[in-house]
LUMKOLVO-205382 format. One record per residue (C-alpha): x, y, z; residue in one letter. Coordinates in Angstrom, 3 decimals. Last residue first. Layout:
<sites>
{site {X; Y; Z}; 'A'};
...
</sites>
This chain:
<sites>
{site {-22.996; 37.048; 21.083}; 'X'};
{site {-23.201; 33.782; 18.195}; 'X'};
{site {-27.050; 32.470; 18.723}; 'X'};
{site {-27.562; 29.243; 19.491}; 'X'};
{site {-30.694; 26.355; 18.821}; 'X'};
{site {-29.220; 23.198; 20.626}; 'X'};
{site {-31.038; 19.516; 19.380}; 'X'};
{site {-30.534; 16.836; 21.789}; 'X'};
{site {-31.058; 13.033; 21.269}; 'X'};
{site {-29.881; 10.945; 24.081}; 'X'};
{site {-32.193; 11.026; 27.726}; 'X'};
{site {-35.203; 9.705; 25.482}; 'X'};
{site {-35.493; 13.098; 23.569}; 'X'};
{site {-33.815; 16.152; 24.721}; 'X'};
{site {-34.867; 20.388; 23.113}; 'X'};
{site {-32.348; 23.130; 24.301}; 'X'};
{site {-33.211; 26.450; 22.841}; 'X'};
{site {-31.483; 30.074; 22.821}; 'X'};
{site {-27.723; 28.922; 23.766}; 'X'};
{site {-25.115; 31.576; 24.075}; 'X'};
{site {-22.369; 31.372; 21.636}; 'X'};
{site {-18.844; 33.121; 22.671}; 'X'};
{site {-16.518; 29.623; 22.470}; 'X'};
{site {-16.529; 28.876; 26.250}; 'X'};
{site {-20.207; 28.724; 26.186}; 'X'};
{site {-20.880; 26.242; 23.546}; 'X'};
{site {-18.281; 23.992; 25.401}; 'X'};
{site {-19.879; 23.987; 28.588}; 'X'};
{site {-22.976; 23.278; 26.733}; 'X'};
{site {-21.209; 20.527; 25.008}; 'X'};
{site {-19.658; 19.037; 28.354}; 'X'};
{site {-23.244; 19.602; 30.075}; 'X'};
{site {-24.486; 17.328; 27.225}; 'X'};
{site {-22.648; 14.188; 27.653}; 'X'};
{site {-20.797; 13.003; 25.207}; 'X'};
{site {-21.195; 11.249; 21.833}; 'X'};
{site {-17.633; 10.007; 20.252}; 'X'};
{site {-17.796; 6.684; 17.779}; 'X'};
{site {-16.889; 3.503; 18.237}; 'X'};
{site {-18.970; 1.540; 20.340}; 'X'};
{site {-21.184; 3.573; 21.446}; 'X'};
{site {-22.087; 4.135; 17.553}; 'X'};
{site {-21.564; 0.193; 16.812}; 'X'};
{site {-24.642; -0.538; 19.122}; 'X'};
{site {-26.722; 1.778; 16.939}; 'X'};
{site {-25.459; 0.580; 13.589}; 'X'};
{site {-25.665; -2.973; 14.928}; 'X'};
{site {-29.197; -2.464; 16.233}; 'X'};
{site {-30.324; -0.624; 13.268}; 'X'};
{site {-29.705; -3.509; 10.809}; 'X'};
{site {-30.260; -6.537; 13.149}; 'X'};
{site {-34.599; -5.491; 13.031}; 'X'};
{site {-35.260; -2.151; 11.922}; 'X'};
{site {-37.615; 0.020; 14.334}; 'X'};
{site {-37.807; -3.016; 16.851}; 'X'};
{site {-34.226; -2.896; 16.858}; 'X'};
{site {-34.090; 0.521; 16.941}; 'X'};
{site {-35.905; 0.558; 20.000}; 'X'};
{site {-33.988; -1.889; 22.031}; 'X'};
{site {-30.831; -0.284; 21.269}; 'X'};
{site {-32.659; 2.965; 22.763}; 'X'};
{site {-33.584; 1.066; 25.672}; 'X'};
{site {-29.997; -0.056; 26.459}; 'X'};
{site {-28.608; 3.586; 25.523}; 'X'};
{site {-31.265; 5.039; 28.389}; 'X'};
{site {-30.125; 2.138; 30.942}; 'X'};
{site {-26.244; 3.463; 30.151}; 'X'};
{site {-27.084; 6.733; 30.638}; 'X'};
{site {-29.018; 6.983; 33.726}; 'X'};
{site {-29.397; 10.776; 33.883}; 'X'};
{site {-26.029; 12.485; 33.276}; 'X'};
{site {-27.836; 13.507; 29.314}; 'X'};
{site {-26.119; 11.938; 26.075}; 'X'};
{site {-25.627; 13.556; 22.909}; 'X'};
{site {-26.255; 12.126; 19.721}; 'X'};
{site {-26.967; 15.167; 17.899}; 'X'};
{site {-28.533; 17.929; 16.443}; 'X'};
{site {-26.884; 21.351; 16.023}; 'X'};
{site {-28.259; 24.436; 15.160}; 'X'};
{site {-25.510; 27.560; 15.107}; 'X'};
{site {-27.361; 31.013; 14.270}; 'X'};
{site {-25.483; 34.325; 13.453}; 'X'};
{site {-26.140; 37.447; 15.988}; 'X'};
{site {-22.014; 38.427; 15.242}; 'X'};
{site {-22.106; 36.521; 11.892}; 'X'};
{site {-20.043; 33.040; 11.819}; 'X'};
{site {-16.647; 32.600; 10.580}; 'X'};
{site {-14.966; 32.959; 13.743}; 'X'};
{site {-17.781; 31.138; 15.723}; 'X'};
{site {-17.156; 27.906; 13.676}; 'X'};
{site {-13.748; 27.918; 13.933}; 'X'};
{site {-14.294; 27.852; 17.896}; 'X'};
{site {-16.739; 25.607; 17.774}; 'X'};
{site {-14.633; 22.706; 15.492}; 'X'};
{site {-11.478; 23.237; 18.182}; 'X'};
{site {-14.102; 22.498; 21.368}; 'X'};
{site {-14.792; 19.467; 19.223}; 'X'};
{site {-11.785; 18.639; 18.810}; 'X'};
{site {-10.958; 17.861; 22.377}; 'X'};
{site {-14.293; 15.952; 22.483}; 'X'};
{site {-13.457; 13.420; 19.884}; 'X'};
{site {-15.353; 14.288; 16.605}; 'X'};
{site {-17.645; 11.917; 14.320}; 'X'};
{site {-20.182; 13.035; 17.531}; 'X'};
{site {-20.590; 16.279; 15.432}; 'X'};
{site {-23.002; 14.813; 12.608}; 'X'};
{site {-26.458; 13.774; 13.206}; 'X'};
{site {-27.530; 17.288; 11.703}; 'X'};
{site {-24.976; 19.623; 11.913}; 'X'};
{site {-26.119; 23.546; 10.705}; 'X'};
{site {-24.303; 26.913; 10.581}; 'X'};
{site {-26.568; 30.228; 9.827}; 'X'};
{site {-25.324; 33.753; 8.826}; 'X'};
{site {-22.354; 33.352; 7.537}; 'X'};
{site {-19.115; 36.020; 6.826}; 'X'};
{site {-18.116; 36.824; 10.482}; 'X'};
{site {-14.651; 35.955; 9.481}; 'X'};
{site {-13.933; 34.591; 5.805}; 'X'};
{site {-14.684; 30.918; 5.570}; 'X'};
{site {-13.050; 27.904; 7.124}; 'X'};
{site {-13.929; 24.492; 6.581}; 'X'};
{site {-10.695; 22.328; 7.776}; 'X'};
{site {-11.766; 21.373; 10.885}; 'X'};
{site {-15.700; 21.013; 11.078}; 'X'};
{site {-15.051; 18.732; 7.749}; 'X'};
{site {-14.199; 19.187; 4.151}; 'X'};
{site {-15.301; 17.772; 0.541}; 'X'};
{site {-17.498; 20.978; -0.157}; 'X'};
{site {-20.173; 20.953; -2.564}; 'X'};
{site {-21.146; 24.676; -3.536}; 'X'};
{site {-25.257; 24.966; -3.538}; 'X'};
{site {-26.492; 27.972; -5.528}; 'X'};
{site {-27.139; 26.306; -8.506}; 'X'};
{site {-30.031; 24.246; -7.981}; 'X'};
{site {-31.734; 22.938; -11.384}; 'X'};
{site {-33.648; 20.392; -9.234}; 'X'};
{site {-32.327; 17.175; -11.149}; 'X'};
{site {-28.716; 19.329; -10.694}; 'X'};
{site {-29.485; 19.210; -6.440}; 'X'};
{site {-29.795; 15.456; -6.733}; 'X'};
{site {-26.729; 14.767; -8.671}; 'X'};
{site {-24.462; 16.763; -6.385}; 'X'};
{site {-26.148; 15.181; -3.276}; 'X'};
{site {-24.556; 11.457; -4.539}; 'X'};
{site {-21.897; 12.753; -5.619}; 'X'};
{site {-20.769; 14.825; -2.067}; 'X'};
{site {-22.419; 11.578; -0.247}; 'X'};
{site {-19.798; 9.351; -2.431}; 'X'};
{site {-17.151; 12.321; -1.648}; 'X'};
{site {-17.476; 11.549; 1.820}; 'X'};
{site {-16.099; 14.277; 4.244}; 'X'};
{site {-19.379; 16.160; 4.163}; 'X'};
{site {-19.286; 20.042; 3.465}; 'X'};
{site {-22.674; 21.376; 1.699}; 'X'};
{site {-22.223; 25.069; 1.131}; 'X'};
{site {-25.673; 26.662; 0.342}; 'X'};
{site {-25.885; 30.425; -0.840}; 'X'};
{site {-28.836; 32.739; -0.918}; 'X'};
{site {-30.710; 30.542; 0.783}; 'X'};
{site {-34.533; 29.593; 0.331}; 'X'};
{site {-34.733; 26.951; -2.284}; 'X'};
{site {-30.910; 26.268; -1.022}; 'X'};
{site {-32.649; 24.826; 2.457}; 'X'};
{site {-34.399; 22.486; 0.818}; 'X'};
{site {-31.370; 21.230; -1.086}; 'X'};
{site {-28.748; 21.510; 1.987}; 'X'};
{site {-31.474; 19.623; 4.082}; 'X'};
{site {-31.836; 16.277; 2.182}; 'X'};
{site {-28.028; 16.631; 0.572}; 'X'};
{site {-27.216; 13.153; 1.183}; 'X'};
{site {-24.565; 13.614; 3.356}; 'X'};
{site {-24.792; 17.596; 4.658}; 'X'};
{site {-22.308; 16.244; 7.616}; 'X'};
{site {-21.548; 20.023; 8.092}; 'X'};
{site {-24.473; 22.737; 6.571}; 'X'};
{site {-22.952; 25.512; 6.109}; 'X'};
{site {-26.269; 28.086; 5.370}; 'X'};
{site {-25.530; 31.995; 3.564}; 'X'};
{site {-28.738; 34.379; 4.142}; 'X'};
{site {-30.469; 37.057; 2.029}; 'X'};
{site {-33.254; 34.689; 0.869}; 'X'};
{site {-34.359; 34.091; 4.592}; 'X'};
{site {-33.699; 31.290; 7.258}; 'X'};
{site {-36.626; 31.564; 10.092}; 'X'};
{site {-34.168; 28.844; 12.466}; 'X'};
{site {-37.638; 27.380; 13.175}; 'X'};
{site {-39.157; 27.459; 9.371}; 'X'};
{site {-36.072; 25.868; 8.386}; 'X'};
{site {-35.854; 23.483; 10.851}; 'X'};
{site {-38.948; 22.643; 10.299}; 'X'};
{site {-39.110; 21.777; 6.494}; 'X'};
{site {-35.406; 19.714; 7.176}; 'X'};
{site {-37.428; 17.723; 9.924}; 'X'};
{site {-40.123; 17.329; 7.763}; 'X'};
{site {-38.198; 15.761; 5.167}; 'X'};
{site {-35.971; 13.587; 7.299}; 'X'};
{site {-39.026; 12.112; 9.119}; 'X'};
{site {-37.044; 9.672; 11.263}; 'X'};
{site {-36.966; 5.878; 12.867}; 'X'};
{site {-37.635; 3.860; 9.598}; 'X'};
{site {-36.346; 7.429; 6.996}; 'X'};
{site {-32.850; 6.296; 8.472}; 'X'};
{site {-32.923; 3.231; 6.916}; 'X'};
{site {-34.099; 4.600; 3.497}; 'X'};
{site {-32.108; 8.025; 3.614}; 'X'};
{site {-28.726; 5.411; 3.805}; 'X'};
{site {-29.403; 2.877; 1.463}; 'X'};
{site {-27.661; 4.328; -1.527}; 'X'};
{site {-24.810; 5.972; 0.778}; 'X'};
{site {-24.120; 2.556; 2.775}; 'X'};
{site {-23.719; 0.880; -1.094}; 'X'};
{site {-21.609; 3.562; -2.425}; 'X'};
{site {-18.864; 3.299; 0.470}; 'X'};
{site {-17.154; 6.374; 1.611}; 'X'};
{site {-20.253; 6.221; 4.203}; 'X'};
{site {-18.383; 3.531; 6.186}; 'X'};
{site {-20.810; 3.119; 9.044}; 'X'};
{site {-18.817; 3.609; 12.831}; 'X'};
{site {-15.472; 5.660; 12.044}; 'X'};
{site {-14.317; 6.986; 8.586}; 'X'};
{site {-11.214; 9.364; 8.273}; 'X'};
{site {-11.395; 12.271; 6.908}; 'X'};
{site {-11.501; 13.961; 10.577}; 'X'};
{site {-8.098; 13.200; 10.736}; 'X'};
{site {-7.228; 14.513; 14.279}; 'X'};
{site {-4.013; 17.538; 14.069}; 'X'};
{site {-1.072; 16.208; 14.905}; 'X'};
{site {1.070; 17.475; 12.109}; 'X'};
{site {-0.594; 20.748; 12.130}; 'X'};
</sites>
Protein backbone atom coordinates (compact mmCIF):
# COMPACT_ATOMS: atom_id res chain seq x y z
CA UNK A 1 0.00 0.00 0.00
CA UNK A 2 0.98 3.38 -1.06
CA UNK A 3 -0.24 4.89 2.14
CA UNK A 4 0.73 2.56 4.32
CA UNK A 5 2.80 4.40 7.77
CA UNK A 6 6.64 4.04 7.40
CA UNK A 7 7.42 2.32 10.34
CA UNK A 8 11.26 2.53 9.09
CA UNK A 9 11.32 5.66 9.86
CA UNK A 10 12.98 6.99 13.15
CA UNK A 11 10.95 9.08 15.71
CA UNK A 12 12.13 10.22 19.36
CA UNK A 13 16.15 8.71 19.81
CA UNK A 14 17.70 8.02 16.44
CA UNK A 15 18.75 4.38 17.02
CA UNK A 16 20.00 4.20 13.18
CA UNK A 17 22.81 6.03 14.74
CA UNK A 18 25.95 3.96 16.11
CA UNK A 19 26.60 6.22 18.93
CA UNK A 20 22.68 6.01 20.53
CA UNK A 21 23.08 2.06 19.91
CA UNK A 22 26.58 1.86 21.88
CA UNK A 23 25.17 3.73 24.81
CA UNK A 24 21.87 2.52 24.72
CA UNK A 25 21.86 -0.85 27.37
CA UNK A 26 24.03 1.58 29.63
CA UNK A 27 21.38 4.36 30.05
CA UNK A 28 18.69 2.22 30.14
CA UNK A 29 20.45 -0.32 32.61
CA UNK A 30 20.17 3.41 35.29
CA UNK A 31 16.30 2.99 35.63
CA UNK A 32 16.03 -0.98 34.56
CA UNK A 33 17.36 -4.48 35.20
CA UNK A 34 17.38 -5.57 31.51
CA UNK A 35 18.89 -8.91 32.43
CA UNK A 36 16.54 -9.92 34.95
CA UNK A 37 13.75 -8.71 33.25
CA UNK A 38 14.64 -10.89 30.08
CA UNK A 39 15.38 -14.03 32.91
CA UNK A 40 11.71 -13.38 34.08
CA UNK A 41 9.99 -13.04 31.35
CA UNK A 42 11.10 -16.11 30.27
CA UNK A 43 10.45 -18.05 33.24
CA UNK A 44 6.81 -16.17 33.31
CA UNK A 45 5.78 -16.73 29.66
CA UNK A 46 7.31 -20.71 30.61
CA UNK A 47 9.01 -20.64 26.90
CA UNK A 48 10.24 -24.28 26.09
CA UNK A 49 12.83 -25.83 23.58
CA UNK A 50 10.01 -26.71 21.14
CA UNK A 51 8.89 -23.07 20.74
CA UNK A 52 9.51 -20.24 17.93
CA UNK A 53 9.89 -16.34 19.85
CA UNK A 54 9.44 -12.83 17.46
CA UNK A 55 10.70 -10.64 19.42
CA UNK A 56 9.76 -6.84 17.72
CA UNK A 57 12.04 -3.88 18.77
CA UNK A 58 14.68 -6.86 19.72
CA UNK A 59 17.47 -3.73 19.58
CA UNK A 60 20.28 -4.86 21.25
CA UNK A 61 19.51 -8.40 21.26
CA UNK A 62 19.38 -8.61 25.40
CA UNK A 63 16.19 -10.79 25.32
CA UNK A 64 16.37 -12.43 21.76
CA UNK A 65 19.86 -14.04 23.03
CA UNK A 66 18.56 -15.35 26.34
CA UNK A 67 15.63 -16.33 25.03
CA UNK A 68 17.47 -18.36 21.92
CA UNK A 69 19.34 -20.52 24.83
CA UNK A 70 15.89 -21.87 25.27
CA UNK A 71 14.00 -21.45 21.81
CA UNK A 72 13.95 -23.47 19.14
CA UNK A 73 14.05 -20.54 16.80
CA UNK A 74 14.63 -16.71 17.59
CA UNK A 75 13.67 -14.02 14.97
CA UNK A 76 14.93 -10.67 16.12
CA UNK A 77 13.04 -7.87 13.89
CA UNK A 78 14.18 -4.20 14.79
CA UNK A 79 13.99 -1.56 12.09
CA UNK A 80 17.65 -0.41 12.81
CA UNK A 81 20.17 -2.25 11.09
CA UNK A 82 22.90 -0.66 13.63
CA UNK A 83 20.81 -2.60 16.54
CA UNK A 84 20.47 -5.66 13.88
CA UNK A 85 24.73 -5.43 13.85
CA UNK A 86 25.14 -4.65 16.88
CA UNK A 87 22.88 -7.96 18.29
CA UNK A 88 24.36 -10.00 15.34
CA UNK A 89 27.83 -9.70 16.82
CA UNK A 90 26.75 -10.50 20.26
CA UNK A 91 24.77 -13.64 19.56
CA UNK A 92 28.12 -15.05 17.22
CA UNK A 93 30.49 -14.34 20.65
CA UNK A 94 27.82 -16.89 22.13
CA UNK A 95 27.99 -19.37 19.20
CA UNK A 96 24.03 -18.82 18.75
CA UNK A 97 22.75 -20.00 15.62
CA UNK A 98 19.29 -20.22 15.92
CA UNK A 99 18.56 -16.48 15.98
CA UNK A 100 17.51 -15.04 12.26
CA UNK A 101 18.03 -11.11 12.27
CA UNK A 102 15.21 -9.49 10.74
CA UNK A 103 15.39 -5.76 9.46
CA UNK A 104 11.38 -5.40 9.62
CA UNK A 105 8.76 -3.95 11.83
CA UNK A 106 5.11 -4.96 13.37
CA UNK A 107 3.99 -4.22 9.65
CA UNK A 108 5.91 -5.88 7.35
CA UNK A 109 6.90 -9.16 9.54
CA UNK A 110 4.69 -11.74 8.46
CA UNK A 111 5.17 -15.44 8.94
CA UNK A 112 3.14 -18.40 7.82
CA UNK A 113 -0.38 -18.50 9.68
CA UNK A 114 -0.63 -19.91 13.10
CA UNK A 115 3.13 -20.79 12.74
CA UNK A 116 4.62 -19.10 16.35
CA UNK A 117 4.19 -19.85 19.49
CA UNK A 118 5.24 -16.72 21.51
CA UNK A 119 5.41 -12.85 20.20
CA UNK A 120 7.30 -10.34 22.39
CA UNK A 121 7.66 -6.10 22.36
CA UNK A 122 9.59 -4.84 24.95
CA UNK A 123 9.55 -0.87 25.04
CA UNK A 124 8.61 -1.01 21.50
CA UNK A 125 4.87 -0.60 20.16
CA UNK A 126 4.39 3.15 21.05
CA UNK A 127 6.89 3.72 17.67
CA UNK A 128 3.25 3.09 16.11
CA UNK A 129 0.29 5.59 15.75
CA UNK A 130 -2.80 4.04 17.14
CA UNK A 131 -4.50 3.27 13.78
CA UNK A 132 -1.56 1.05 13.07
CA UNK A 133 -1.42 -0.40 15.86
CA UNK A 134 -4.77 -2.12 15.61
CA UNK A 135 -3.13 -3.16 11.89
CA UNK A 136 0.30 -4.57 13.83
CA UNK A 137 -2.32 -6.93 16.21
CA UNK A 138 -4.10 -8.17 13.70
CA UNK A 139 -0.91 -9.50 11.69
CA UNK A 140 0.29 -10.56 14.70
CA UNK A 141 -2.69 -12.88 15.60
CA UNK A 142 -2.61 -14.39 12.01
CA UNK A 143 0.72 -15.70 12.39
CA UNK A 144 0.45 -16.62 15.91
CA UNK A 145 -0.55 -20.28 17.32
CA UNK A 146 -4.27 -20.74 18.24
CA UNK A 147 -3.29 -20.79 22.44
CA UNK A 148 0.05 -18.74 21.32
CA UNK A 149 1.34 -16.05 23.81
CA UNK A 150 1.61 -12.15 22.93
CA UNK A 151 3.72 -10.15 25.91
CA UNK A 152 3.95 -6.70 25.42
CA UNK A 153 5.56 -3.99 27.57
CA UNK A 154 5.08 -0.56 27.09
CA UNK A 155 4.66 3.00 27.56
CA UNK A 156 1.14 3.05 28.00
CA UNK A 157 -0.71 5.49 29.88
CA UNK A 158 -3.67 4.77 32.46
CA UNK A 159 -7.11 7.62 32.46
CA UNK A 160 -5.91 8.39 36.01
CA UNK A 161 -4.23 11.81 36.15
CA UNK A 162 -2.04 11.47 33.24
CA UNK A 163 -0.43 14.44 32.75
CA UNK A 164 0.59 14.78 36.79
CA UNK A 165 1.82 10.96 36.45
CA UNK A 166 4.13 11.99 33.14
CA UNK A 167 5.33 15.15 35.28
CA UNK A 168 6.54 12.84 38.10
CA UNK A 169 7.92 10.38 35.88
CA UNK A 170 10.09 13.25 34.10
CA UNK A 171 11.05 14.04 37.50
CA UNK A 172 12.26 10.58 38.13
CA UNK A 173 14.36 10.04 35.32
CA UNK A 174 15.97 13.00 35.90
CA UNK A 175 17.05 12.08 39.18
CA UNK A 176 17.81 8.53 37.62
CA UNK A 177 20.14 10.27 34.86
CA UNK A 178 20.47 13.82 35.15
CA UNK A 179 19.59 16.04 31.38
CA UNK A 180 20.09 12.67 29.55
CA UNK A 181 16.91 10.82 30.64
CA UNK A 182 14.87 13.84 31.00
CA UNK A 183 15.19 14.84 27.35
CA UNK A 184 14.72 11.27 26.15
CA UNK A 185 11.70 11.04 28.40
CA UNK A 186 10.26 14.48 27.66
CA UNK A 187 11.03 13.89 23.87
CA UNK A 188 8.82 10.51 24.07
CA UNK A 189 5.49 12.67 24.80
CA UNK A 190 6.69 14.71 22.65
CA UNK A 191 7.02 12.81 19.67
CA UNK A 192 6.28 9.56 19.87
CA UNK A 193 2.67 7.55 20.19
CA UNK A 194 1.80 5.99 23.87
CA UNK A 195 -1.96 5.76 24.54
CA UNK A 196 -4.03 5.06 26.99
CA UNK A 197 -4.52 1.59 28.06
CA UNK A 198 -8.30 0.95 27.69
CA UNK A 199 -7.61 1.87 23.84
CA UNK A 200 -4.97 -1.10 23.77
CA UNK A 201 -7.14 -3.43 25.65
CA UNK A 202 -9.92 -2.50 23.42
CA UNK A 203 -7.66 -3.20 20.75
CA UNK A 204 -6.33 -6.61 22.10
CA UNK A 205 -9.86 -7.67 22.13
CA UNK A 206 -11.03 -6.72 18.78
CA UNK A 207 -8.14 -8.74 17.22
CA UNK A 208 -9.18 -12.44 18.93
CA UNK A 209 -6.52 -12.28 22.00
CA UNK A 210 -7.90 -12.37 25.41
CA UNK A 211 -5.73 -10.88 28.05
CA UNK A 212 -4.35 -13.32 30.97
CA UNK A 213 -2.29 -10.60 33.07
CA UNK A 214 -2.32 -6.88 33.31
CA UNK A 215 0.61 -5.60 35.55
CA UNK A 216 0.80 -0.95 35.80
CA UNK A 217 3.60 0.86 37.33
CA UNK A 218 3.37 4.64 38.28
CA UNK A 219 0.02 5.14 36.19
CA UNK A 220 2.50 4.57 32.70
CA UNK A 221 4.32 1.37 32.41
CA UNK A 222 2.06 -1.67 31.59
CA UNK A 223 3.08 -5.06 30.75
CA UNK A 224 -0.12 -7.36 29.04
CA UNK A 225 0.46 -11.23 29.25
CA UNK A 226 -2.27 -12.65 26.24
CA UNK A 227 -3.18 -15.65 25.02
CA UNK A 228 -4.41 -15.89 21.11
CA UNK A 229 -8.36 -17.69 21.56
Amino acid sequence: MNWQYNEFKQIGKDYSQKEEVEVYEKTHSQFRDLYRECLDLINNLNISDNDILVDFGSGTGVFAIEAAKICKKVYAVDISLEMLEYSQRKAQKESLTNIEFVHSGFLNFTKQTNSVDFVTSTFSFHHLPDFWKKIALKNISNFLKPGGKLYIKDVVIQDNEPLNNIAKFIRKQTKLGGNFLKEDAELHFKEEFSTYDWIIESMLKKTNFEILNKEMEIGLIASYTCKKK
